[in-house]
N, C-alpha and C positions, 0 to 999 in steps of 0.2 A: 635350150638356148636362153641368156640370162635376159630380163628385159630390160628398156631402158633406165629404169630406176637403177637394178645392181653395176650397170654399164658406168651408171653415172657414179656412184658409191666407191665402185671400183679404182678408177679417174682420181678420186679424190684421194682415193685411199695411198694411190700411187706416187701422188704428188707431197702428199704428208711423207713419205720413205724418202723421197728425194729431199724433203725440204729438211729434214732428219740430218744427212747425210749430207749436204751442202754445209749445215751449221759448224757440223765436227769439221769439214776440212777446211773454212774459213775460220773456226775459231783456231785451230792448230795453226797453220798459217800465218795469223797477226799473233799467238806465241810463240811461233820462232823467230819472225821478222822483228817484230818490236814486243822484245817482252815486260819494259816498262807499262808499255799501252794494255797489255791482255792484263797486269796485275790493276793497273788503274778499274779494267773494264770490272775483275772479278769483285770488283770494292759495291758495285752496284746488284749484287745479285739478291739481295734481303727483298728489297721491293717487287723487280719481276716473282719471287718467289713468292711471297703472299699474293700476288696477281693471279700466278697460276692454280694454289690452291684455292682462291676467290669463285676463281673460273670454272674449276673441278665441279665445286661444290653446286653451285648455279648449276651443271648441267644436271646434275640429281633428280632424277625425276619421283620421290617420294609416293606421290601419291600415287603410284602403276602397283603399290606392295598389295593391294587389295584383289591383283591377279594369281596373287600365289595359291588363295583358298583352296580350292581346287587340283592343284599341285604339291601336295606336301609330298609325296614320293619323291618330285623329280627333285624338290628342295632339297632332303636328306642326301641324297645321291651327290648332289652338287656340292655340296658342303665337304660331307666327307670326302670327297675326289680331292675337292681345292686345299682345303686346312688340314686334312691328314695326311693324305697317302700322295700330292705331288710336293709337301713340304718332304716329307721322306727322302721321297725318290731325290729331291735337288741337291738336298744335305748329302745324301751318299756319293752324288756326280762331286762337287764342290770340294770336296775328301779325298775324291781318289784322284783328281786332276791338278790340284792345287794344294796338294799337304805345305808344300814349305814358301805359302806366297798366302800368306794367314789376311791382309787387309783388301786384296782381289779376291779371296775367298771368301771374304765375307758380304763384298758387293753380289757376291754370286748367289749366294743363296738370299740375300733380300733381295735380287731379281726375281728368282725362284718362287719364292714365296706366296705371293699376292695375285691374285686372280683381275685381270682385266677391268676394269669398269668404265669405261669410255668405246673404244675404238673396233671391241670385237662384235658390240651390235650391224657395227657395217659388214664386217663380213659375214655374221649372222644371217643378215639382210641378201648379201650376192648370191648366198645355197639356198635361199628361200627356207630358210631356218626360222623358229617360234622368236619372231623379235618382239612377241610382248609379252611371253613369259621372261625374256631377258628384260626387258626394260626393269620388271619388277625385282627379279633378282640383282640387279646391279648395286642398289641401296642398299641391298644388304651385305653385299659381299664386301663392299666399303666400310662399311661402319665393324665388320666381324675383322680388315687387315687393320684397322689403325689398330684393337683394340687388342689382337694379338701379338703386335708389331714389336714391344718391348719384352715378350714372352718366348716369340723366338728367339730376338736375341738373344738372351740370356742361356736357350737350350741347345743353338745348332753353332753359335759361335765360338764357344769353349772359351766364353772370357777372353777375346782380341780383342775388341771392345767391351766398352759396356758404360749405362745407362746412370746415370743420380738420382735418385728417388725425386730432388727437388728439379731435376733437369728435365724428368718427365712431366711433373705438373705444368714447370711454366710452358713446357713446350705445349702441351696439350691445349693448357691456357689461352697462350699467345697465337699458335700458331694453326691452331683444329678450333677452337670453343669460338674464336673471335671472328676466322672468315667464315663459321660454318654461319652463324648468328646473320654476319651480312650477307650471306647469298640466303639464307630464308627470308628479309627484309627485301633484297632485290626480288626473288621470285614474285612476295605476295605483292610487291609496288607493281611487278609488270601485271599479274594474274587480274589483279584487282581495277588498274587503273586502263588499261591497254584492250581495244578489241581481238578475239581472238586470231584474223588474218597478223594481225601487226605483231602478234605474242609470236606466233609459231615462226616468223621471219627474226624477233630478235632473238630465239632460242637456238636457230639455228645458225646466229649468226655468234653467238657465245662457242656453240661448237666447233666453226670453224677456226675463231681467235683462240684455242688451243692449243691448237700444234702449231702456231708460230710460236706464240709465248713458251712453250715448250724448247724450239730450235733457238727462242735467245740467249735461257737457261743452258742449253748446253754449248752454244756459241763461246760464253762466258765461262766456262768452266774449263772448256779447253785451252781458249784464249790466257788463261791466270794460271794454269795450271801443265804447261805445255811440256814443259824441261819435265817436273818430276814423272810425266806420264811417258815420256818419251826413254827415259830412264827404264821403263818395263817394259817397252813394246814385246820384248819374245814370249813375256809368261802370257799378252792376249792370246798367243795360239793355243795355248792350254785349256785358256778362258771358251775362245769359239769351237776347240773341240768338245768341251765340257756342255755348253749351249746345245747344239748339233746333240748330241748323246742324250740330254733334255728331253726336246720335242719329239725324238723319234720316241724315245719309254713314254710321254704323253699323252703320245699320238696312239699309242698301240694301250695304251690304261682307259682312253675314251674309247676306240671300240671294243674292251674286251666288257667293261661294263654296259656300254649302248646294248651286246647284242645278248647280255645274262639278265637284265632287266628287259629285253623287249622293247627298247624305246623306240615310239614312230619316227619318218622319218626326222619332221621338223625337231625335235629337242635332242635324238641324236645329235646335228648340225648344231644345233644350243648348248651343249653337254661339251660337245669338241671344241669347241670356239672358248669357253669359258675356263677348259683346262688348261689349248695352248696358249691362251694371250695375257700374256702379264702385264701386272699394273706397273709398268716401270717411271711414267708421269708422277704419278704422286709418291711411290715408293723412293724415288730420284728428290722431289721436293722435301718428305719427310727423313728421310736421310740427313740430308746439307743441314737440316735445321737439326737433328736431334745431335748426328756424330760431326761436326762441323772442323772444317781442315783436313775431310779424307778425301785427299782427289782419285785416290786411286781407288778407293768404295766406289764412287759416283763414277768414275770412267767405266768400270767393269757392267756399270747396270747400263747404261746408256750404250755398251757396243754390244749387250744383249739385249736391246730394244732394237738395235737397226737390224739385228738378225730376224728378229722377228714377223718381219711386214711379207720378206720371199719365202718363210717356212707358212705364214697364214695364207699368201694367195699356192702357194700348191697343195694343202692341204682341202684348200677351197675348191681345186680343181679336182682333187680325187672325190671327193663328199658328192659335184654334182654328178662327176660320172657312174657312182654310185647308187643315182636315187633312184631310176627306174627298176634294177635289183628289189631294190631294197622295200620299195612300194609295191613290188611283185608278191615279195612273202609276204608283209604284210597282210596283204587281200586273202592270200592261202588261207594266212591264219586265222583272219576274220572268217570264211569260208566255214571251215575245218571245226571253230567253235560255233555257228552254227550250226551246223547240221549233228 
């Protein structure tokens, strides 16, 4: 039975999918009704976007990386899972679903790509999964996608886009070097200045202003961008069969490694949480700012975030029916190596 913490987690988690999903059909909506007003609205998107990645950044929790000591196994495993073998697997889904729809295909695999860093600690938290070996791995899994970020490109996209050598500095610049700078200055102003009841209230109240600022970005992107998305709607069923097709080889890559390594249950439920959930928040923000004028890039990663939220709560619900299994062997095992 989950307790009232996951219950509560849950709640939230549910309401962020809805508030998701309200955004897309009210931004579509005022771009078909008045689509002077969604081009007005899309004029304003710079600023919620450095907002959001302000925001990202701030929830970083840095100094948890001091949990990893201990865990260099389960790091390795993580790593290679996320930056090798589910960039693979995306690129080959993205290929075979979407050969001749080259700028949805390439939203596709920067969905793909990027491992979670936000939102899978909660469901980490509802399987009663290692949330503080994830907290520690979250920093890093951040700072490994922006810096691979320009590398895929260049390897799984085949040149449909691509990057400016001076386009990546300023971007990095402007838009990673400048909020990362002011969310370390806000951290140490609250860390430094603020009792710790009042810190751990406004840190989780930074968490929550996420996925609104989140649902304005995409509100706005539909809203400015309605016609040319509306223009492709038949290739999204490609898109969400290609998604679908995703999580299931994901799903079945975390446990085929969970059960060759032996992982307990909790980082099991850490290991699956970190494969399925992509960072489509900041991969969506880095995006607009590096390939700017792709709506149909940014559409394609945003209808594979709202898939996201009903493939993580059932994957949640197999994990906990799972755990007494699985805490059964383990004890064998402990058992067995004893004696």
């Amino acid at each position: 039975m989950l307790n009232t913490a996951s219950l509560s987690t849950r709640t939230g988690l549910g309401a962020t999918a809805l508030l998701l999903l309200s955004s897309l059909v009210t931004g579509s909506w005022v771009g078909h009704q008045a689509p002077d007003i969604g081009a007005a609205i899309g004029q304003y998107t710079d600023p919620v976007l450095l907002s959001l990645i302000i925001l990202l950044f701030s929830s970083v929790r840095f100094d948890a990386l001091s949990n990893l000591k201990h865990k260099l196994s389960f790091l390795s495993i993580s790593l290679i899972a996320n930056f090798v073998i589910v960039p693979l697997i995306g690129y080959g889904i993205a290929l075979l679903v979407l050969p001749d729809h080259p700028l949805i295909m390439v939203g596709l695999i920067i969905y793909f790509m990027s491992p979670c860093t936000d939102w899978f600690l909660g469901f980490t938290r509802i399987c009663q999964g290692d949330t503080l070996l994830g907290s520690a791995l979250l920093p890093i899994n951040m700072v490994v996608q922006l810096l691979l970020y320009p590398i895929y490109l260049s390897v799984f996209t085949q040149n449909n886009v691509s990057l400016a050598s001076d386009v990546i500095v300023t971007t990095f610049t402007q838009w990673f070097l400048t909020p990362l700078l002011i969310a370390v200055v806000i951290h140490l102003l609250i860390r430094t200045t603020l009792p710790q009841s009042i810190r751990i209230q406004l840190f989780d109240w930074i968490n929550r202003l996420i996925p609104i600022v989140i649902s304005i970005v995409i509100f706005q992107i539909f809203a400015s961008n309605f016609g040319i998305i509306i223009e492709n709607v038949n290739v999204f069923i490609s898109l969400l069969a290609g998604v679908f097709c995703f999580f299931v080889l994901t799903f079945a890559l975390s446990e085929i490694l969970s059960r060759f390594f032996k992982l307990p249950y909790q980082e099991h439920v850490l290991l699956t949480m970190t494969i399925a959930a992509r960072n489509a928040p900041l991969m969506l923000a880095v995006t607009m700012v590096a390939l700017p004028s792709q709506p149909l890039i940014y559409a394609a990663i945003v209808i594979g975030m709202l898939l996201e939220f009903p493939h993580l709560t059932l994957i949640s619900h197999l994990l906990l029916r799972s755990k007494a299994t699985h805490q059964h062997k383990h004890r064998l095992h402990d058992s067995e190596q004893a004696n």
